[in-house]
C-alpha positions as CSV (number, residue, x, y, z in Angstrom):
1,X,-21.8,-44.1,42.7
2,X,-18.4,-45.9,43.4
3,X,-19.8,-49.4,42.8
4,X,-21.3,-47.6,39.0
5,X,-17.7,-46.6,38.6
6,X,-16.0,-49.9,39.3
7,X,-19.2,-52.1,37.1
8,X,-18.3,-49.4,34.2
9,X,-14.3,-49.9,34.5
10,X,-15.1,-53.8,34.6
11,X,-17.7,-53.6,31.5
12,X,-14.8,-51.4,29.5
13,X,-11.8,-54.0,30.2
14,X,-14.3,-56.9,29.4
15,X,-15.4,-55.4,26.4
16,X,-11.3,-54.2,25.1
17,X,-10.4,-57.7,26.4
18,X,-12.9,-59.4,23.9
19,X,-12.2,-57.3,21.0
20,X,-8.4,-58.0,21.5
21,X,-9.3,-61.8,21.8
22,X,-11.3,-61.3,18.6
23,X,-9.0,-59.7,17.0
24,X,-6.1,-62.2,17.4
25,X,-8.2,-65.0,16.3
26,X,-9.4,-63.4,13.0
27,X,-5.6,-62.3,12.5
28,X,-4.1,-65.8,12.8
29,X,-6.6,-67.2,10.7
30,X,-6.2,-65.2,8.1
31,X,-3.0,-66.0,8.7
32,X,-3.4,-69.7,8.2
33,X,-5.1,-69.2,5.2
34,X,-2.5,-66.9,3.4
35,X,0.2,-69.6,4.7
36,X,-1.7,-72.5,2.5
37,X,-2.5,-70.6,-0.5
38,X,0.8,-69.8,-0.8
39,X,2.9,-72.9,0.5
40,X,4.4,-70.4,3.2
41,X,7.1,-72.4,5.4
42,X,5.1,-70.6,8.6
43,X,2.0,-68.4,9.3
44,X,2.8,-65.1,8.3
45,X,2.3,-62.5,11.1
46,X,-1.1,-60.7,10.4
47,X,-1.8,-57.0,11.9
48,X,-5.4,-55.9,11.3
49,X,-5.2,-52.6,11.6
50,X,-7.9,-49.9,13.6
51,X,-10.0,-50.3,16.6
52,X,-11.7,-50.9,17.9
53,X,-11.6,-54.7,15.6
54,X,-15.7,-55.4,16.8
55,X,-16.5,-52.5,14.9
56,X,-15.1,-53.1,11.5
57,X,-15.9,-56.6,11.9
58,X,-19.9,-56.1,12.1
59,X,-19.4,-53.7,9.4
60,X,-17.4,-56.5,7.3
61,X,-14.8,-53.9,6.2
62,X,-11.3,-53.2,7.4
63,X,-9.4,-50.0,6.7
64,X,-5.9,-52.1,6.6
65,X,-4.3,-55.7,6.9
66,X,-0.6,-56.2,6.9
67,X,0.8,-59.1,6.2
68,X,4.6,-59.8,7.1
69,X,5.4,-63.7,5.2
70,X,9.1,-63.5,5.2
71,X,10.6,-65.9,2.2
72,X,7.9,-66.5,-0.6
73,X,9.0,-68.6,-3.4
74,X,7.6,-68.3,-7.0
75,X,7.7,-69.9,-10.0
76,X,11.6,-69.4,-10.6
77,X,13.2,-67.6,-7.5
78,X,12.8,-66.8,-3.4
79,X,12.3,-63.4,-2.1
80,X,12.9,-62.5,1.2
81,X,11.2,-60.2,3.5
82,X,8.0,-60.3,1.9
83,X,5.5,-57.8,3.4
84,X,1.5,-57.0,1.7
85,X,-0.4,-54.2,2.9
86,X,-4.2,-54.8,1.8
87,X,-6.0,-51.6,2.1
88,X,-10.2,-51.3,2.3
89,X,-11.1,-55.0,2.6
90,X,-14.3,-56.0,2.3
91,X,-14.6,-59.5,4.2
92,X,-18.0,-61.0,6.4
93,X,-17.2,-61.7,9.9
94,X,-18.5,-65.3,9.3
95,X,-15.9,-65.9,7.2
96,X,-12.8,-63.8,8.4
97,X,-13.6,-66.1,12.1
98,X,-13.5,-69.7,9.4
99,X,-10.3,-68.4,7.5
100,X,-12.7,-68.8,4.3
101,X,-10.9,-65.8,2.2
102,X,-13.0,-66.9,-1.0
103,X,-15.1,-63.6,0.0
104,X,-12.6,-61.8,1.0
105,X,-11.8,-58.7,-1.7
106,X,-8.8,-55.7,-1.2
107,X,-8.9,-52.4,-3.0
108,X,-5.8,-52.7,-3.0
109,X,-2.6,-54.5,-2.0
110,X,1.2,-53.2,-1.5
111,X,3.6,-55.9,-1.3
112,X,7.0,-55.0,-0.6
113,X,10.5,-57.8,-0.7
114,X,14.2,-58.1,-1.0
115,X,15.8,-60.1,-4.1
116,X,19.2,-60.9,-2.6
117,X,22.1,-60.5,-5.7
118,X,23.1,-64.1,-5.8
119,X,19.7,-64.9,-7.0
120,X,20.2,-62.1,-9.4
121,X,23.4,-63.7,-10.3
122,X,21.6,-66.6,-11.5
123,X,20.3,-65.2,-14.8
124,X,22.8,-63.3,-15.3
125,X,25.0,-64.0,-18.7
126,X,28.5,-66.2,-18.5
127,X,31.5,-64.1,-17.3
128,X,29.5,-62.7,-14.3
129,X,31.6,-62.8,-11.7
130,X,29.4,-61.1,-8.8
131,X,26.9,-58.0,-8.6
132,X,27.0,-55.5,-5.6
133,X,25.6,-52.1,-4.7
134,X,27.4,-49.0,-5.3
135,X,26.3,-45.6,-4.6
136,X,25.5,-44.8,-8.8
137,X,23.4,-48.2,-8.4
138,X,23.8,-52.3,-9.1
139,X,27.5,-53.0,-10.1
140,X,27.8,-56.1,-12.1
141,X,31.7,-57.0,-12.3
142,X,33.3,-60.1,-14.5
143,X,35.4,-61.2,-17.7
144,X,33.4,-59.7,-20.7
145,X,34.1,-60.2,-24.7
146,X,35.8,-57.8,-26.4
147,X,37.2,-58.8,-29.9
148,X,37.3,-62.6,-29.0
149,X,39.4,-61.2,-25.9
150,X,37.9,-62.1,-22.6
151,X,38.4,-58.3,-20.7
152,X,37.7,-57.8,-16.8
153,X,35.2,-54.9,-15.8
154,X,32.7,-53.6,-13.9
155,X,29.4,-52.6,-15.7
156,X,27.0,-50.2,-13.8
157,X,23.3,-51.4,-14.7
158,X,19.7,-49.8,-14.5
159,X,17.3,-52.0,-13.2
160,X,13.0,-51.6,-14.2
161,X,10.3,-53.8,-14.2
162,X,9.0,-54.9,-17.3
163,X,6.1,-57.6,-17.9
164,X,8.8,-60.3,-18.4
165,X,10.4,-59.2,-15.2
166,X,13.7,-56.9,-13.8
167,X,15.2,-56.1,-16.8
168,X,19.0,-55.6,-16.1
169,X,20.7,-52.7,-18.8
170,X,24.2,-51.5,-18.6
171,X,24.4,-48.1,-18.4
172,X,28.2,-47.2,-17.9
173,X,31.5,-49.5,-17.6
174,X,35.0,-49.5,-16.3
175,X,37.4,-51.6,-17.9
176,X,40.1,-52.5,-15.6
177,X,43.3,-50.9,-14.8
178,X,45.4,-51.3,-17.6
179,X,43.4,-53.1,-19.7
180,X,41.8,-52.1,-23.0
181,X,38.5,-50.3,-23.3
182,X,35.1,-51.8,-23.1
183,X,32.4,-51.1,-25.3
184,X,29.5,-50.2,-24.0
185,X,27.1,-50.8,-26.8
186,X,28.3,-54.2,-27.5
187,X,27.9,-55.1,-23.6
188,X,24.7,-54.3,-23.9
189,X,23.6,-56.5,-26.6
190,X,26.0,-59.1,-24.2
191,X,24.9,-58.1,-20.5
192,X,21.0,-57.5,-20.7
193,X,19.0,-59.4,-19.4
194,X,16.1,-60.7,-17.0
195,X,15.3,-61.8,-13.7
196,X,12.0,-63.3,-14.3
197,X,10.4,-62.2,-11.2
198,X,6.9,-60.6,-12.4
199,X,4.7,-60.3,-9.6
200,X,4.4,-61.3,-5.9
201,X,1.9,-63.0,-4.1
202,X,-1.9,-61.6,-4.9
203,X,-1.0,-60.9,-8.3
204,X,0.7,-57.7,-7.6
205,X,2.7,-56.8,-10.4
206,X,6.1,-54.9,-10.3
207,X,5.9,-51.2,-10.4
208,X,9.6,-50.3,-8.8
209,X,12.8,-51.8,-8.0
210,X,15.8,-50.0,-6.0
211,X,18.7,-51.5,-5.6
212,X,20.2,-51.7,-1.8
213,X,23.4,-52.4,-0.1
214,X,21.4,-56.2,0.5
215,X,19.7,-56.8,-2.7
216,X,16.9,-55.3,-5.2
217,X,14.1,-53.7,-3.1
218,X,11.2,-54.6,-5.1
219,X,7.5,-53.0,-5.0
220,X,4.3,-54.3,-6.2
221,X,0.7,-53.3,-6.7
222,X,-2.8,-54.8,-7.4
223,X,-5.6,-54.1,-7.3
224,X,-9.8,-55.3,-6.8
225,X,-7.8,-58.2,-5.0
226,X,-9.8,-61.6,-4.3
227,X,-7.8,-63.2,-1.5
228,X,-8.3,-66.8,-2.4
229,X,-8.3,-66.4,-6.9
230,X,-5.1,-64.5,-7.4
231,X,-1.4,-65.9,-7.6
């Protein structure tokens, strides 16, 4: 009976041991492949969620996949701390074990980064002098127009996605001390504008943005996500 024990306890480690082998190996290259669909600097670090991994493998269908890239660069800007949850993936064995995503479909995918304020900065209009968090939201402080006057202030903004991108719209404003008043209405025909960040990787398009003490915290969503055809 001891020997049956000890040939059990040996076929259970051999068997966790492969699937943890396994697993690693379809992770990194799906890794790989995300890395060169999307110019990544470095394989992103890919957790396939469940186990055990055998069994969703035979069945060709994983309950979750996160993927943690880092910095992504689109079109026009960098994000940091890009991270895509894929949820219900449908994906052969065959090809998950080649990296060969072209079969490879998500119900859905979360993706999750940071847009730091300097690179909000960018596209924002002349006279910006910086933009910071405050606890009524993003602060966007400069020299603005008033009469042909150039006036300091600080403009609080609301930020929403829009199909162009984050839309930036002042909402409140504090002239200086001492200094004349600022209109709000003609700051906003002034100080709106865009940060044309649309979607993030796997065409997942912008659904909310909340500014932080390091930047926008920006969400995404897509869905009926082929791996290898979206952008």
């Amino acid at each position: 009976m001891r020997g049956f024990l000890i040939f059990v306890v040996v076929v259970v480690i051999a068997l966790v041991a492969g699937d943890r082998v396994a697993v690693v190996l379809a992770q990194n290259k799906i890794g790989d492949k995300v890395a060169a669909e999307y110019d990544l600097a470095s394989r992103p670090n890919v957790r396939i969620g469940g186990f055990p991994f055998l069994n969703q493998a035979v069945a060709g269908k994983y309950h979750e996949i996160e993927i943690r890239a880092g910095d992504w660069t689109g079109e026009k800007l960098s994000v940091h701390d890009l991270d895509v949850t894929l949820t219900d993936v449908a994906a052969p064995l065959s090809d998950v074990l080649r990296g060969n995503t072209s079969n490879m479909v998500a119900d859905s995918a979360t993706a999750t980064a940071r847009v730091p304020y300097d690179t909000v900065q960018r596209f924002a209009p002349s006279g910006v002098k910086s933009i910071s968090y405050g606890s009524d939201g993003m602060h966007v402080s400069g020299t603005f127009k008033v009469e042909g006057i150039s006036v300091p202030g600080t403009v609080v903004v609301t930020v929403s996605p829009t199909e162009n991108g984050i839309s930036v719209i002042p909402v409140s404003v504090q002239a200086a001390a001492g200094g004349p008043s600022l209109s709000l209405s003609l700051l906003r025909r002034t100080l709106t504008f865009v940060v044309p960040l649309q979607k993030l990787p796997l065409g997942a398009q912008l659904t909310a943005i909340e500014p932080a003490a390091d930047g926008l915290h920006v969400t995404a969503v897509a869905h009926s996500v082929h791996l290898s055809s979206s952008s």
